[in-house]
Each structure stands twice: as C-alpha cells, then as structure tokens.
N, C-alpha and C positions, 0 to 999 in steps of 0.2 A: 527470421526463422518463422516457418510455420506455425499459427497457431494450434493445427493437430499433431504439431510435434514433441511441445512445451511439455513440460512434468506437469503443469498448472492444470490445463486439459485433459491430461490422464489422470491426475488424480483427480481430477471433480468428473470424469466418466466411471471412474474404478469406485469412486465414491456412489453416485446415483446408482451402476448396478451391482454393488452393495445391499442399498437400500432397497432396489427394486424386484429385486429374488424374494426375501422374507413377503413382499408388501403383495406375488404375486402369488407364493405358498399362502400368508393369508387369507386374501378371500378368497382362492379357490378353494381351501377346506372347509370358510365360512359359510361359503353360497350350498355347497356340497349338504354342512349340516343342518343349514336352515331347511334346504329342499326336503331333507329326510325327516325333519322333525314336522313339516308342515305336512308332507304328505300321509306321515304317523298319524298325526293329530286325526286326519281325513280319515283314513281306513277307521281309527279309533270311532268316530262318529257315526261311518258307513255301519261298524258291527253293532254298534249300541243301536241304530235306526231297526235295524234286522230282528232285535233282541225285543224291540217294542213290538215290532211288529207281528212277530211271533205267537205275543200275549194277548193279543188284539185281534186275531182271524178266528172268525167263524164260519162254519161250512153248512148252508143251507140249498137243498135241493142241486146238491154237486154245485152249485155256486158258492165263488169265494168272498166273503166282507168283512170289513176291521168295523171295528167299533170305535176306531179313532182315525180325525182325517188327518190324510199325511199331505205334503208340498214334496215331496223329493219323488225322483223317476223309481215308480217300482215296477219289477217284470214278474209274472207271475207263468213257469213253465211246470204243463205236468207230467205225468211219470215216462209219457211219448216222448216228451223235447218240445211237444208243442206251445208256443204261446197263447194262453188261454185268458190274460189278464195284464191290462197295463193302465198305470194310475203316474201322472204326473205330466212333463212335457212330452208329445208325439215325436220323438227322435227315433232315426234307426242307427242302426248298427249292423259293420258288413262280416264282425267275425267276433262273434261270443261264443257260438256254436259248442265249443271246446270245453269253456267252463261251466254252461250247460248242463254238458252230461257229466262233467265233474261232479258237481254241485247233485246229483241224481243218484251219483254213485256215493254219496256221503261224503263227501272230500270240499272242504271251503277255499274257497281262490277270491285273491285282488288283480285286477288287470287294468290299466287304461286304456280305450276301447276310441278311436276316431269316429264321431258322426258321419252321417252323408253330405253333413252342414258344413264338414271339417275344423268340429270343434272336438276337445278331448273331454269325455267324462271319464272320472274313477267309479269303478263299479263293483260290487263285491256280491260273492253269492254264496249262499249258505244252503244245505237238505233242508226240509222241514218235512215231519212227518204227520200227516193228517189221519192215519190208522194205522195197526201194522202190516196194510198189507200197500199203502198209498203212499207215495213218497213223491212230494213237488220241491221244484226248485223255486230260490227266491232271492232276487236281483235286487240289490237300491244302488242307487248313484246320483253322481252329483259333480255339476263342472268343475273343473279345475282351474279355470278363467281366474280366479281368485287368485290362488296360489302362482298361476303364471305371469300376474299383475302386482304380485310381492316380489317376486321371485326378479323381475325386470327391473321394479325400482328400486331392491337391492343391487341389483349389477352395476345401474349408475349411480348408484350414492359409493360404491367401491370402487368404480373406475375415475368419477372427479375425483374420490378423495385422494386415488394416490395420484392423479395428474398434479393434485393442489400439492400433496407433499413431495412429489418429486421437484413440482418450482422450487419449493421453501428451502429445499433439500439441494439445487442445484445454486441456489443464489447463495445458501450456505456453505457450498462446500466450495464455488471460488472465494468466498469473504476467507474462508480457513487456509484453503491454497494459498491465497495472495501473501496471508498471514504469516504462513507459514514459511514458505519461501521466499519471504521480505530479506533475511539473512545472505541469500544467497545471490539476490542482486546487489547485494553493498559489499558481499566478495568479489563478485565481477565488477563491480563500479572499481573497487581496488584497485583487482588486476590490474585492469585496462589503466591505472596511474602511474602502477610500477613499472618503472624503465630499470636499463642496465645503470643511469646515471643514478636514479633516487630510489634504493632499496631499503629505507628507514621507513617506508609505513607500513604500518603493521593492521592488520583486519582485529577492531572492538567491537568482540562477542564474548561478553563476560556470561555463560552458562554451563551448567552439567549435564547439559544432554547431549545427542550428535552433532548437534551444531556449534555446540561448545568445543566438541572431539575434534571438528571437522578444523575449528579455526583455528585451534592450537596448533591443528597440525600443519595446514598453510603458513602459520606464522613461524614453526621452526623453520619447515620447508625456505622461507624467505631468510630467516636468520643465516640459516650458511648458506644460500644463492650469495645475500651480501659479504659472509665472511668469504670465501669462494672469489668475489671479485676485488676485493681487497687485496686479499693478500696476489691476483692478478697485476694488479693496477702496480700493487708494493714491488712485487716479482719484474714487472717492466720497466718499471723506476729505476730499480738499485742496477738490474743488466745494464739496462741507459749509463747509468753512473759507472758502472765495472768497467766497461766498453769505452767512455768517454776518456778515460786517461791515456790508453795505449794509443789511444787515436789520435787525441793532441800532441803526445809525443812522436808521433810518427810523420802527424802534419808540420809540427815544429821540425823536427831534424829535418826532412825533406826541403822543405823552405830555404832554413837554413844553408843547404848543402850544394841546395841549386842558384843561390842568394850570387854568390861571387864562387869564382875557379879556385880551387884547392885541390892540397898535396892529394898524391895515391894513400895514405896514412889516414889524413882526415876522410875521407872519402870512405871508406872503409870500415874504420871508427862509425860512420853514421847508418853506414848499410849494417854492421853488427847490429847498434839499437834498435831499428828500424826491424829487424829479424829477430831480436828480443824481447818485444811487443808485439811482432805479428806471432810469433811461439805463445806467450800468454793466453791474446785472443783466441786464438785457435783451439788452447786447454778449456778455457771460459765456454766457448761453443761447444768443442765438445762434449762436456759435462753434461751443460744443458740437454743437448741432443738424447744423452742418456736417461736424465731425468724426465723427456717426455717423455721418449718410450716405454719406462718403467710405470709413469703414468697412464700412458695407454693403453697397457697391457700387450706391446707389439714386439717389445726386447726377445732377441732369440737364447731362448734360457737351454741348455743342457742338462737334466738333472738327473741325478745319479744318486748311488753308495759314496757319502764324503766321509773321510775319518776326519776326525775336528783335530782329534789331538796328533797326528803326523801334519796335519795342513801348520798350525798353530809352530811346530816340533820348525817344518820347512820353514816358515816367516821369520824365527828367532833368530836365523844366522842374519836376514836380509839386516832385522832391525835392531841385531847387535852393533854391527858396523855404524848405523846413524848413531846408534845412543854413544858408543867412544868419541866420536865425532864431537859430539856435545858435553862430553864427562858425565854421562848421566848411567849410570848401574841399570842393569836391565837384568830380568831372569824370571821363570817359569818355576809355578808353583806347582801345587795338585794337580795332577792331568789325569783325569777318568779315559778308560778310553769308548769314547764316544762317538755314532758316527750319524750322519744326518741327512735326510733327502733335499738333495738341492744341486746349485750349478756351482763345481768348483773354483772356476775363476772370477767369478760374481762373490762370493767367501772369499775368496784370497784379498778382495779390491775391498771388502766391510772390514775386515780384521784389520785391514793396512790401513786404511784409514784410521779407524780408531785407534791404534797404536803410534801412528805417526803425528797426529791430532796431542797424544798423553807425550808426545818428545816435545814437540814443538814448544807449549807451555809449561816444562816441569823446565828451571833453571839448571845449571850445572851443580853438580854434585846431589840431587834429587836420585831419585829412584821409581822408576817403572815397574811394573809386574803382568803376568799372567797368570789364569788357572782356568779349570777346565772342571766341573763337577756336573753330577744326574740333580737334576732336583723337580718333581712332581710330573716326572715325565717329558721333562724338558733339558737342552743341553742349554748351562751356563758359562757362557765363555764371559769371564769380571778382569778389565784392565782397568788400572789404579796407578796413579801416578800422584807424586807430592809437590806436585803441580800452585799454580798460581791461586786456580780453585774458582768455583760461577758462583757469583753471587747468586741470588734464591729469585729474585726478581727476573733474572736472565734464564732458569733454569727450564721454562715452559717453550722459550723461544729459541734456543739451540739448534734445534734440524729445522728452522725454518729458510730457507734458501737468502746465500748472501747475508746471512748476518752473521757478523762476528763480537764477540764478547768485548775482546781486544783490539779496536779499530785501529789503533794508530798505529801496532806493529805488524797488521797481518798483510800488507803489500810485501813487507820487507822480509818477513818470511816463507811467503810464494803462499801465503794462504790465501784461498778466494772467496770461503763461505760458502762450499760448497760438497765440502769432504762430509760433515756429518749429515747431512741431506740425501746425500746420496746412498751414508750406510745405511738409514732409516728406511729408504724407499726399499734397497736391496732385502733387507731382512721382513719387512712387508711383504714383499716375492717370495720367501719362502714361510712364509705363517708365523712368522715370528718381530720380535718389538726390542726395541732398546730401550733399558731403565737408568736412571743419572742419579749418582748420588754427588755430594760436593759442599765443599766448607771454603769458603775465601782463605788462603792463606795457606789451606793444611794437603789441597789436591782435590781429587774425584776418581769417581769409580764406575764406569760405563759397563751395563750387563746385556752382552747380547745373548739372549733369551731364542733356543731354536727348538720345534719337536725334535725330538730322539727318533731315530731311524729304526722300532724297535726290532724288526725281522734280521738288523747286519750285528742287533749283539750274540756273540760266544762265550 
C-alpha cells in the first residue's frame, strides 16, 4: 500500500495542518502588531521632535533658527510651498508636495515618503505659525531602516520557529499515529491468522474507547462466523450420517440381489427396499432444498389474507384421523378468529408439523390440543400434548437441523430432524418465532407466535 494512502500519513498531514493554520494566523497578526506599534512609537517621536522644535525657533531678520541643535531631517516650507530651510541629511524626495500644502492649510499628516537613494523615511508635518498673518510648514523625519531591520528578523525568527515546530510536531504526530494505530495492525495481524479451519482467536484489546468498541465488535463478529461454521461442519456431518444409511441399504440389497439368480418375489422384495430408501432420501433432499431456500431468501412465498382459525378448523379433520390411528384424543380449544399475512401453504406445512411432531411423541391414550387467541398484537396458535416431554438441556437445541431428542426411535417413526427446523424457518418468513415450553414426563406446549393481519378483522 501506498504510503500516501495509509490513515498514518493522513493523520500526521491533518495533524501539521492543524498546527499549521493557528502557527500562520499567529504571526501574521504578530508581525502585523509589532509593525503598528513600532511605526506608533516613530510618528509618536516624529510629533514630540516637532513639539521641541516649535519651542526652539526664532525668527530673526525673516531668517529661521532653533536654539537647540537637532540630528534628525528637518524641512522648513513657507507660506508659498517654498523650501526655504533644511537641517539634517541632504536627501530628496519626489512627492511631498501634497502634505506640504496640507501642513499650510493647518491640517497635520504622516506619510512614508521613497528617497532618490530608494530608501523610506517617515516623515510628519505640522502648521507652525510665526504671526497671524505667517504660517510655515514643518517637516521632521527619520529612516525607517530600523524598524525594517526588526521587522525582517522578526519574520525569521517566526518562520524558523514554526519550521522548528512543525518538525517536532511532525515526528510527534507519526510517534502518536504509530501509537495509536499500533491496535489496528494487531487486528490485521489477527485477520490475516483467522482461517475458516481456526476461528477461536480472538483480537486482546481490553479498553473503553473505540478501539475497545471496534474489538468487541470484530470479536462477536468472529464469535458467530465460528458459531455459523459449526453448526455448517455439524449440519454436513449429521446429512453425511442421514444419507449414509439409505445408501448402505441400498448398496447391501443391490449386491445382495445381483450376488446369485433369484425368484421374481425376491427380486422384487429388493427393488421395493431399494425404492423405500430411495423415497426417504429424496424426503431428506427435499427438505434440505427447502431449508436453503428459506435461508436464502429465494422460496417463492405467496402471501395473502390467511384466516388461522379455518386453516387450523381444515388440519383438524387431516390430524384427527392420525390421532385414532394412535388412540390419542385430539381437539380444538379457544379459536379467536384471527387472520394473518402470509403463504397459506407454507402455514399449513408449520401447523402440520407441529401437530404431527405433539402425535408422534404423546403415547396412546394421551391427549393433544389446540387453540387459537389475540395477545399483544399477535396471533397465538399453543399445541400441547402429554407427551414424553424435553428435557431442559435439549430445549435450546430443538429447531437445530437433524437433531432429535429421541434418537433411537425417530428412524422408525419416519422422523428425520427436520420437521421443527423447518416450522422455525417458515415462521421466521413470516415475522414471527416459536416458543417451547416442556416438563419431562408431563408433555410441552409449542407457541407459534404470528403478527395479526390487522386490516382483515371485522
């Protein structure tokens, strides 16, 4: 990866011009008020030179003289504009002209004024009046060489110093970068460990900050990746295992059948089996097929207006006939009438399940039920049977695909491990969940839980 690509280089660029905005607002309003106060100070000295000099001129024989000697440039114009007097360095100037007659008309001005030498004086002028009917102007000034010899090596003691702390400031902000970001290459070191085979490590970042946030949450993230493949690896297993009986069966009778010549009876007898384990597998695939789909959201659903309690009303006849079958009492309690947005024949296949699931397990002479009530906005379809009952340990892993409570009988009752899996998914498909209640010995009570369709009640 590029290194101007890295978060490490943007933030140590986002950091220096950070720093470097404040550092060039600084001294531009530093340099800004030094020059004002320095040039202050100057006019301040230019007026008080003028103020001496004022108390200091006498006028003999129309000639002008102080009584005190000056060092600084003084111009002395009189009431014409003419120059009539100058005391200090012989410098000219190409345009005073202006403040001149300012300074004539009573009006005092500062102006900085270019030599011929191409040097700057400040120069200031003031009226003075020598009677009332005389009025001369009067100039002082004074290079500003000084001030523009401050003035420069302030600029470079402001321009080192933020080059000096923009270093200090760039070695500190990768030292903080590195720092900071140390976490996140020991997330990537991670990753890049975790395979689909070894999804037990886990990224140690014991903190409360975002990187604390960050690693928690890569670390559920990974918790069900692993649970996720587990129960994969489990789900290929057990099919493997489902799968492997019909098949040895079907490789035995085959064998068997082609072994030595036999009757049209035997022959027959073997192609039944042989067709009664291929019927099996075929259920088994099936299912499965269903359960992707429903997992990938690709099942072609139909959904409509269902009334629960005629669908429920229709099943009763089908799952009377099993329960005689069995001697097990069956019947239908409270039926609200209830109806529900969903696929009716995707309903018909959860209800039968779950009802066929409370035969299979309730012994003869038991008893099954149903009932049908509103509660919190939801339809409660509760089947109960006095059944064998799940123990409490089994009770979290129920709709987990292929597994049975009851292993040793459930070949022999066509059960595969796949009937409550499947109601679970189904009722997922329409926004709703199933709850298990269950006591060893005394039965259970499966509640599929569905929204109320509210617009179909009257």
């Amino acid at each position: 990866m590029s290194v101007y690509k890295s978060i490490k280089f943007r933030l140590t660029v986002s950091y220096l011009a950070a720093i470097l905005l404040p550092l060039v607002v600084f001294g531009t309003v530093a340099y800004i008020m030094l020059s004002k106060n320095l040039y202050r100070n100057l006019d301040d000295a230019l007026r008080a030179r003028v103020t001496e000099l004022e108390s200091s001129i006498t006028v003999k024989e129309n000639q002008i003289s102080f009584e005190q000697e000056f060092n600084d440039l003084i111009l002395i114009y009189d009431a014409s504009g003419a120059l009539v007097q100058r005391l200090g360095p012989n410098v000219r100037f190409s345009k005073i002209e202006e403040m001149v007659q300012q300074a004539l008309f009573g009006q005092s001005s500062y102006i900085t004024a270019p030599t011929t030498e191409g040097q700057d004086v400040r120069l200031y002028a003031a009226p003075f009046n020598l009677d009332s009917r005389t009025r001369i102007a009067i100039i002082v000034g004074r290079l500003t060489r000084e001030i523009s010899e401050m003035l420069s090596i302030f600029r470079v003691v402001i321009i080192y110093s933020a080059v000096a702390v923009l270093l200090l400031a760039g070695v500190g902000g990768v030292f903080l970068a590195n720092r900071t970001l140390k976490p996140f290459d020991h997330i990537s070191d991670i990753a890049r460990e975790i395979g689909e085979g070894d999804l037990s490590r886990r990224i140690n970042i014991q903190s409360e900050d975002e990187m604390g946030r960050l690693a928690g949450t890569l670390n559920g993230m990974i918790a069900r990746l692993e649970e996720a493949f587990q129960k994969q690896r489990q789900f290929a297993a057990d099919a493997s295992h489902e799968l492997r009986t019909p098949l040895a069966i079907i490789q035995a009778e085959s064998s068997l059948a082609l072994d030595k010549k036999r009757s049209q009876a035997e022959y027959r007898r073997s192609l039944e089996l042989v067709s009664q384990e291929v019927a099996y597998m075929s259920e088994i695939i099936g299912k499965l097929l269903l359960l992707a789909r429903n997992d990938a959201g690709s099942e072609s659903l139909n959904f409509q207006e269902v009334n629960v309690r005629d669908l429920l009303t229709e099943l009763s006849s089908d799952v009377e006939a099993l329960a005689q079958e069995k001697a097990v009492t069956f019947n239908l309690g409270p039926m609200d009438n209830l109806s529900v947005k969903g696929d009716r024949l995707k309903l018909r296949q959860l209800f039968l399940n779950i009802l066929d699931n409370a035969l299979r397990y309730t012994p003869s002479g038991g008893t099954v039920s149903g009932s049908l009530v509103r509660k919190n906005g939801n339809a409660y379809v509760s089947i109960s049977d006095t059944g064998i009952g799940i123990p409490a340990e089994d009770l979290p892993l129920i709709f987990d695909r292929f597994y049975r409570v009851d292993k040793a009988r459930s070949r022999s009752d066509g059960g595969m491990g796949l009937g409550l899996a499947i109601s679970n998914s189904i009722a997922k498909l329409h926004g709703g969940k199933i709850e298990v209640e269950s006591q060893v010995g005394k039965g259970s009570t499966f509640h599929i839980i569905l929204p109320v369709f509210e617009s179909s009640m009257g």
